[in-house]
C-alpha positions as CSV (number, residue, x, y, z in Angstrom):
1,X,-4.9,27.5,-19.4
2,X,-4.5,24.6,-17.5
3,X,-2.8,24.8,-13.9
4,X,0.2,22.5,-13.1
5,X,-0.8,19.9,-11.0
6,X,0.7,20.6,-7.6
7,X,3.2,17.9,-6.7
8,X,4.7,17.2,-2.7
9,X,6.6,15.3,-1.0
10,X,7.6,14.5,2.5
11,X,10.8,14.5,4.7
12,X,10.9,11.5,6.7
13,X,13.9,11.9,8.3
14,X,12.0,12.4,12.2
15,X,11.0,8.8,11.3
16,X,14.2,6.7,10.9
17,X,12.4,3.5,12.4
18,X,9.2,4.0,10.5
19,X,7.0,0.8,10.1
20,X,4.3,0.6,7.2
21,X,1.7,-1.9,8.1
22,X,-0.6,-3.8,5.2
23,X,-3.5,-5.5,7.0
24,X,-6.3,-7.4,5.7
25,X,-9.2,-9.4,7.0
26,X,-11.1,-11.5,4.4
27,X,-14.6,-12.9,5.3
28,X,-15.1,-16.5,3.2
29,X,-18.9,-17.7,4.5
30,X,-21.3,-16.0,6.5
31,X,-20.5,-17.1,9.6
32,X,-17.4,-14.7,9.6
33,X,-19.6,-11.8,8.9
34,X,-19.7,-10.8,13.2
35,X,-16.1,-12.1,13.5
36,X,-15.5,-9.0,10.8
37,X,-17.8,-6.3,12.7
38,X,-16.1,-6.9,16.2
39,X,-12.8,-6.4,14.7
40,X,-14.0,-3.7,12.9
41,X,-15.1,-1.8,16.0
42,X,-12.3,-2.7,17.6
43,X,-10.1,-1.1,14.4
44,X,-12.4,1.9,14.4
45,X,-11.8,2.7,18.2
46,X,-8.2,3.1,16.6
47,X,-8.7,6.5,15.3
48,X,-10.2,8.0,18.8
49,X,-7.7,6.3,21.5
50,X,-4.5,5.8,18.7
51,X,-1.9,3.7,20.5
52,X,1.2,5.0,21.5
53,X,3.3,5.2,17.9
54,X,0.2,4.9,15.7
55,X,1.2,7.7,13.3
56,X,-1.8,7.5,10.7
57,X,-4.2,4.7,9.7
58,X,-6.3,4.0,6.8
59,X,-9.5,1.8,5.9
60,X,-10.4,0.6,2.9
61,X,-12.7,-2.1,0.9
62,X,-10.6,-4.4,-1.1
63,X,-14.0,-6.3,-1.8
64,X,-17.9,-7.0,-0.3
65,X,-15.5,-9.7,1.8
66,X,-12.2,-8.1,2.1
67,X,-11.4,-5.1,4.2
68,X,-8.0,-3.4,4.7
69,X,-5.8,-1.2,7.1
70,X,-2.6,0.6,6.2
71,X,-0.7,1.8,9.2
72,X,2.5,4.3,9.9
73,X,4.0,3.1,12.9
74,X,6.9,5.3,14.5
75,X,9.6,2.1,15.1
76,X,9.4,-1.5,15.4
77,X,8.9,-1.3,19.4
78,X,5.7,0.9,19.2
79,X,4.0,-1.7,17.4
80,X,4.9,-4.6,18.6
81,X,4.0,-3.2,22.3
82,X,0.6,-2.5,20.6
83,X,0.3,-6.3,19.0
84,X,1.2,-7.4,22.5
85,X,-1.3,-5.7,25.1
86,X,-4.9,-5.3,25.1
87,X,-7.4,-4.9,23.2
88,X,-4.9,-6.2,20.2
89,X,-4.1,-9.6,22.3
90,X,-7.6,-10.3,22.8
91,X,-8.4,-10.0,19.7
92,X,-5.7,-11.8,17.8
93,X,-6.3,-15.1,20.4
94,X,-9.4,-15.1,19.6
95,X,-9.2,-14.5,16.2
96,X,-7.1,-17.9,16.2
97,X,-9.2,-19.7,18.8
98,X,-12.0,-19.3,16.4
99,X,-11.3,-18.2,12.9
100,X,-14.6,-19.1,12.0
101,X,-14.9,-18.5,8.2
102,X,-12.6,-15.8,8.2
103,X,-9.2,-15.0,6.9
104,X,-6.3,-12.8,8.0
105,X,-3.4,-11.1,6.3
106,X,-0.2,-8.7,7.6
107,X,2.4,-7.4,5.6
108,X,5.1,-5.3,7.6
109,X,8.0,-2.9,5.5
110,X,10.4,-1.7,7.7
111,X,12.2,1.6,6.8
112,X,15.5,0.5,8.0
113,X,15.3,-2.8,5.8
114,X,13.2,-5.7,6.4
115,X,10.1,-7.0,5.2
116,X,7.8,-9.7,6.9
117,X,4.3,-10.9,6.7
118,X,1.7,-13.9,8.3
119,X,-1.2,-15.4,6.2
120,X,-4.0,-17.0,9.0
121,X,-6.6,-18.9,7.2
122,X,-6.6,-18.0,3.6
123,X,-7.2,-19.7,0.6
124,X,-5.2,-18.3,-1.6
125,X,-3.0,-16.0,0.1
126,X,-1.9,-12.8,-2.0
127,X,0.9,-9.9,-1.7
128,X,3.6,-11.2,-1.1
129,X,3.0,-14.7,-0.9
130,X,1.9,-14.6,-4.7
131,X,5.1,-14.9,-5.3
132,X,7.4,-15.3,-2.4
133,X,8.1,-19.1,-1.1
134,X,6.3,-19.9,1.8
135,X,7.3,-20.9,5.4
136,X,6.7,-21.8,8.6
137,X,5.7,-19.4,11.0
138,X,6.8,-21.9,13.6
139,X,10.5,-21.7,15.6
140,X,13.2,-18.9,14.7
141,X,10.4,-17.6,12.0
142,X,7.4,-17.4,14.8
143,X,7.1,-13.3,16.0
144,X,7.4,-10.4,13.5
145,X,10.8,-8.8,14.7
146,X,11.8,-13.0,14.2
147,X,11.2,-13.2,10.5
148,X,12.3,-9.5,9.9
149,X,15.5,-10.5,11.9
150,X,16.2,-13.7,9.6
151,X,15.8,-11.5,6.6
152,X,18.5,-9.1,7.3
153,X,20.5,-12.1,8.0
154,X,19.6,-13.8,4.8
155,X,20.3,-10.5,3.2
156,X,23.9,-10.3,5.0
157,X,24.7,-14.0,4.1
């Protein structure tokens, strides 16, 4: 006979602010190919020195060009002190003083309500933007807590 497949769940309730993080970088010629290794280092060092509020990360291979990160992030402050200091600053003005052949994707679901995402030199942008309208990250809509922040407004309306 046939065991039950075990099912679990988890309580979350220790993480009220929790942020789930969707990342992608997409390589689109080979001159993107070293672009892709240093932030891949860079992403690997992750998992030995976590930041302050990195819960869990994952890796993964959406394609031969198209590698992926799923983060846990304790709150919205954790993370955006992470996007803000070194070594993520440095790589992230770099990344957009050069893009070379490369693209970039985040997608951001905030436990407490709010979702938000950037697109950085892609062709065809998915997730979200496969169906969502598309705007500007320019003004009121520029930073991540911005566009979460005009959401829950929208959503209030």
């Amino acid at each position: 006979m046939q065991a039950k497949p075990k099912r679990q769940s988890v309580d979350l309730s220790a993480y009220p602010d929790l942020v789930m993080v969707l990342l992608g970088f997409q390589v689109q010629g080979w001159r993107g190919v070293p672009a892709l290794l240093r932030i891949g280092r860079g992403l690997r060092g992750l998992r030995h020195h976590a930041p302050d509020g990195l819960l869990w990360d994952q890796q993964f291979i959406y394609g031969w060009n198209h590698v992926g990160i799923r983060q846990y992030w304790r709150d919205p402050d954790s993370l955006e002190r992470f996007t803000r200091a070194e070594p993520h600053s440095l790589w992230w003005r770099d990344f957009l003083r050069d893009a070379q052949t490369c693209g970039f994707w985040h997608e951001a679901f905030h436990a407490r309500g709010g979702v938000e995402a950037i697109y950085v030199n892609l062709p065809r942008p998915g997730g979200l933007a496969a169906f969502a309208p598309e705007r500007a990250p320019v003004g009121p809509f520029m930073t991540s807590r911005d566009r979460v922040r005009a959401g829950a407004e929208a959503r209030r309306g």
